[in-house]
N, C-alpha and C positions, 0 to 999 in steps of 0.2 A: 264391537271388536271384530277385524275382521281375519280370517286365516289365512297365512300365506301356504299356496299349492308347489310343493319343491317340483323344477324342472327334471326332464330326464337328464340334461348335463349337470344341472347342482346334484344331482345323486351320483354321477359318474366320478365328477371331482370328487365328492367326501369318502366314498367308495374307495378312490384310486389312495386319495388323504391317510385314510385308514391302515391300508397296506404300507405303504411307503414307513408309517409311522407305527407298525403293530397294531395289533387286533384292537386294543384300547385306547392307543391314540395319545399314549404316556409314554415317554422312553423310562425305563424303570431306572431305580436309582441306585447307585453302585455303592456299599459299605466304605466309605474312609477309616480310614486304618488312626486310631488316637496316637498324636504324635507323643514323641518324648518327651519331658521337661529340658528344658536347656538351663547350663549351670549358668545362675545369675553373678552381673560383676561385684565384686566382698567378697561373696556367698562364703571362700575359704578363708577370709581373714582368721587369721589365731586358732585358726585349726588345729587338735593334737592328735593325733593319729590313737588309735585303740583305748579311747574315753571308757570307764566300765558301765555297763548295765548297772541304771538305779530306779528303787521306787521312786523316787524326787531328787531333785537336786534342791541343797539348802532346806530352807523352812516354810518353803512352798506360797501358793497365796497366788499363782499365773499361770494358768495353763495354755501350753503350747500341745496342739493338735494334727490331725492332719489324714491323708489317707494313701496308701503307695498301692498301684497299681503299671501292668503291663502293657508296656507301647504295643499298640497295633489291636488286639481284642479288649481291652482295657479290664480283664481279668485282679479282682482284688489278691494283692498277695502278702501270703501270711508268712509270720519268722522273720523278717525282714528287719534289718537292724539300721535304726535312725539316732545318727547324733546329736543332742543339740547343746548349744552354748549359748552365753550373752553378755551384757552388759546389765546386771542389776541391782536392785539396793545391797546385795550381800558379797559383792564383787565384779572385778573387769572380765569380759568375754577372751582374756587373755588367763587366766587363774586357771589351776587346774579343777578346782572346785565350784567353778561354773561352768565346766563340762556334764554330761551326762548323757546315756543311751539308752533306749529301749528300743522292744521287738513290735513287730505290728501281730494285731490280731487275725483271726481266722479269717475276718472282713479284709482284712488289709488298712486295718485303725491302727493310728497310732496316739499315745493322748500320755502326757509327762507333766508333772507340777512340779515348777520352779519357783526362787523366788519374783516378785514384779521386776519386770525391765525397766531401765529409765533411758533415757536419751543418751547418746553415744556418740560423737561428730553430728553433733543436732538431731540426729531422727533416731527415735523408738525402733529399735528392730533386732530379729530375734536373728540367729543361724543356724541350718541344719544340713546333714549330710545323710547320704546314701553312699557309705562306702565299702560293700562286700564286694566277693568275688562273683557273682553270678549277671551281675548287670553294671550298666556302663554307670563310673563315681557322678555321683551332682552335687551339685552347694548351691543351698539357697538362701538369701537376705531378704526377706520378707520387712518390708515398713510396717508400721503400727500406725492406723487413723487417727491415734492421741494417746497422748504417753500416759492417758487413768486409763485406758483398757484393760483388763484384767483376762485377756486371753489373743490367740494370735494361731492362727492355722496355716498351714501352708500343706501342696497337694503335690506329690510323687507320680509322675507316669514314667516308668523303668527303662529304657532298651536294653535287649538281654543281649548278652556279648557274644 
């Protein structure tokens, strides 16, 4: 094997290389800021405004999940009040008794049993809201990979207003 002997201009260049590009030779990397959610299109279909806080909606058997979190530091936040609705065996995503709300947890969890969804304009899918006053409203329509799944998450990142 044999060694390569660096010239004094190949050490000039990497030298000069060095500088131009900091001590490392990495330009270091800048924090991107976690964007918003964007409210998907449905998302508000049959939406009621000031659904109440439940342990479950209906007789349960599907759980709808998720996690809310703040645009830019992606900070979990907690107390955070999420709507959700749908289409399921115990009623249309239009009834007021397939509404319901919960708060997220100290993590910024959020987790509700409903009854199973079933298909709705052909596709399985659940809808939820973020609609307080301290961060911009979302709606989301999350599909379902197959209408036997027995649970369905969707994920909150806030912009504060």
């Amino acid at each position: 094997m044999s060694l390569i002997k660096p010239t004094r201009r190949s050490l000039l260049i990497a030298a000069a290389s060095a500088v131009a590009l900091g001590s490392t030779g990495v330009t270091p990397a800048r924090a991107q800021g976690l964007a918003p959610t964007p409210t998907m299109r449905g998302g508000a279909n049959n939406y009621l405004p000031g659904a109440p806080i439940v342990e479950r909606i209906g007789s349960g058997g599907f759980w709808m999940t998720g996690t809310v979190r703040r645009a830019g530091d992606g900070m979990p936040l907690a107390g955070q009040r999420i709507q959700i609705w749908a289409h399921t065996t115990e009623g249309h995503e239009r009834d007021p008794h397939s509404h319901g709300a919960t708060l997220t947890d100290a993590n910024g969890v959020f987790r509700l049993e409903m009854p199973q969804i079933v298909p709705a304009f052909g596709q399985p899918h659940g809808h939820l809201a973020y609609d307080g006053d301290q961060f911009e409203t979302v709606f989301l329509r999350p599909v379902m990979a197959s209408a036997s799944d027995t649970s369905l998450q969707a994920d909150f990142v806030l912009q504060p207003i």
